[in-house]
C-alpha positions in Angstrom: -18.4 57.0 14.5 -15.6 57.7 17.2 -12.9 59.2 16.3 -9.1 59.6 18.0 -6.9 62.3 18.9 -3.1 61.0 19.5 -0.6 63.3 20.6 3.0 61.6 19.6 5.7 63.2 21.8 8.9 62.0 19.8 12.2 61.6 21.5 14.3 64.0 19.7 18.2 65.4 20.3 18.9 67.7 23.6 14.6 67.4 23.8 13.3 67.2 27.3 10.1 65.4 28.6 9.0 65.9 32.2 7.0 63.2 32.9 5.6 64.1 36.5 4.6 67.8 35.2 2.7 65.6 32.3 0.5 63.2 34.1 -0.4 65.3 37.1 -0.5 69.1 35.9 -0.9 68.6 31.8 -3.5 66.0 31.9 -5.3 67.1 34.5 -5.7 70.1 32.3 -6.6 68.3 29.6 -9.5 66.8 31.9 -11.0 70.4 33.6 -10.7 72.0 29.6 -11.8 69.4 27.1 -13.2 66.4 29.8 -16.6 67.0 29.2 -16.8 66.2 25.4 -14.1 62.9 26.2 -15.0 59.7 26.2 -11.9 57.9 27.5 -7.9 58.7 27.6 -5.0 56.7 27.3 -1.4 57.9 28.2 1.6 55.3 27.2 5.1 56.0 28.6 7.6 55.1 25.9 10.2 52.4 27.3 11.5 50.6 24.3 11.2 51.1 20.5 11.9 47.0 20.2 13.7 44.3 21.8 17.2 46.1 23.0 16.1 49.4 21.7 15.8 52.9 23.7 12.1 54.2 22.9 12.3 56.7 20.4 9.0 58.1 21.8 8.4 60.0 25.5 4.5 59.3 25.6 1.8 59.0 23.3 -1.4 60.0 24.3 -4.5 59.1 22.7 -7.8 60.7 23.4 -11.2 59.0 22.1 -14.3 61.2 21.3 -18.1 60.0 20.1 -18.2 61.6 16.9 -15.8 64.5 15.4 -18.6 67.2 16.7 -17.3 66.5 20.4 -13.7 66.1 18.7 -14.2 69.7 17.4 -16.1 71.1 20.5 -13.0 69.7 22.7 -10.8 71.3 20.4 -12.4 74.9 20.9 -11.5 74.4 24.8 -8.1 73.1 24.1 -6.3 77.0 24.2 -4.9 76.3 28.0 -4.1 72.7 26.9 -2.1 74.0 24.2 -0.5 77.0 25.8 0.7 74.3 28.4 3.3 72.1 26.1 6.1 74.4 27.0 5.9 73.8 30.6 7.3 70.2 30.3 8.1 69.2 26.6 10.8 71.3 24.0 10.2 68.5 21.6 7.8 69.4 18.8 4.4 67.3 19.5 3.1 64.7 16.3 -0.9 64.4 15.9 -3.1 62.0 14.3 -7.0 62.1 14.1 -8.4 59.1 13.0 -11.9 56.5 13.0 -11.9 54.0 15.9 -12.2 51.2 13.8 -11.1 48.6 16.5 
């Protein structure tokens, strides 16, 4: 079964978020390191937390694996991945693994 790997970056007080740093130096990162045991990533910008509401969320990004051995395999190649955060994010980062149901 496939499961998912979001990382919730949540808007917090004095937090930063540098977006360009994210998509272009973090994730591609995230692509040399743990690539070869992904099967598709999804990266959404937070704009709105609901009609007339600022987001309460910078980006969410939600990375999809066959089966929880290439979850765990990703994970053991993750170390540069991790050791990255500082570089663009003070906030503290949310995660949630979880079956693909849908």
């Amino acid at each position: 079964m496939a499961v998912s790997l979001q990382v919730i970056y949540p808007i917090g007080e004095n937090t930063h978020f540098d977006d360009a740093y994210y998509l272009d130096t973090h994730m591609d990162l995230v692509d040399r390191h743990m690539g070869p045991h992904i099967e598709r990533v999804l990266v959404t910008r937070g704009v709105a937390g609901g009609p007339d509401m600022p987001p309460e969320i910078y980006a969410i990004a939600t990375i999809v694996f066959a089966d929880q051995s290439a979850m765990a395999a990703a994970l053991k190649a993750s170390a540069p991945v991790m050791a990255d955060i500082p570089k663009f994010t003070d906030t503290k980062p949310q995660i949630l693994i979880g079956e693909v149901v849908a």
